[in-house]
C-alpha positions in Angstrom: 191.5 80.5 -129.7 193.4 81.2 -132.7 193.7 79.5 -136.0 195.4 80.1 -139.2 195.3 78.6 -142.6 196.3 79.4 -145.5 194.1 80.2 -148.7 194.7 81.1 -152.5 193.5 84.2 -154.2 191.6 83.5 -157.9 192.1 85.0 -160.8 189.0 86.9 -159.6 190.7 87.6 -156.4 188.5 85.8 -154.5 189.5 83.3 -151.8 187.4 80.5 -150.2 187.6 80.4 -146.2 188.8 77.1 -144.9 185.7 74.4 -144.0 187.1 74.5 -140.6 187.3 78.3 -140.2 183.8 78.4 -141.8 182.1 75.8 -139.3 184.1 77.3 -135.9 182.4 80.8 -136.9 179.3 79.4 -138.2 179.6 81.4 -141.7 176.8 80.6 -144.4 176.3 80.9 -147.7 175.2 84.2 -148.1 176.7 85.7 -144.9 178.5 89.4 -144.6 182.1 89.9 -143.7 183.9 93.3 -143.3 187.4 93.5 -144.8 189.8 95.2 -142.9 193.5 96.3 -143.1 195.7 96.8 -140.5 199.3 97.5 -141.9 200.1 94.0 -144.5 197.2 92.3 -142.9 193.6 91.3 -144.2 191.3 90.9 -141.3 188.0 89.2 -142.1 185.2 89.5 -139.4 182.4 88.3 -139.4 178.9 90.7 -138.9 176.0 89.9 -137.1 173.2 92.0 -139.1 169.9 92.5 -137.7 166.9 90.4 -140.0 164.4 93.1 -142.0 161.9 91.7 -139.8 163.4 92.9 -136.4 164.5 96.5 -137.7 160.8 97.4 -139.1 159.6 96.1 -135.6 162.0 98.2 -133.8 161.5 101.7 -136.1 157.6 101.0 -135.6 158.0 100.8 -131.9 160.0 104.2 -132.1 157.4 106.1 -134.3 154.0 104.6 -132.2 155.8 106.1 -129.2 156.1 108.9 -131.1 152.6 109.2 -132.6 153.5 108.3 -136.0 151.3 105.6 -138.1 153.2 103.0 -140.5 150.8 105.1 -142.8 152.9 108.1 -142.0 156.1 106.0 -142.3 155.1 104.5 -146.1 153.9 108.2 -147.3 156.9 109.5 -146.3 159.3 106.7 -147.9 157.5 107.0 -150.9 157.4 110.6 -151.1 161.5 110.0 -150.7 161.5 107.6 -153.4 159.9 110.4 -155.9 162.8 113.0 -154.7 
């Protein structure tokens, strides 16, 4: 389903989604879009991004299967940190 609305662009250039665009997507405070062109037209789309949580469970499956401790893991971040 489709919907259009229109919006106005601040001095800021920043533009406020419509309540009713917000609510039908569910977009929160806080929330990413990605900004897209396509010829004279501004997509918005909303992104589904993973919580910290579920991507530190998901690299520490892959290393354990791999034989690699978080000790390994936070050495070698930290040893990246320090260049």
């Amino acid at each position: 389903m489709s919907t259009a609305s229109i919006t106005k662009v601040t001095r800021k250039f920043q533009i406020t989604v419509p309540k009713e665009i917000r609510e039908s997507l569910s977009i929160h405070q806080g929330d990413y879009l990605a900004v897209i062109t396509n010829g004279d037209e501004l997509i918005l789309k909303k992104l589904e991004l993973p919580e910290w949580d579920e991507i530190f469970e998901k690299v520490e499956k892959s290393a354990s299967e791999k034989g690699i401790t978080r000790e390994q893991i936070i050495e070698a971040v930290r040893k990246e940190r320090k260049g």
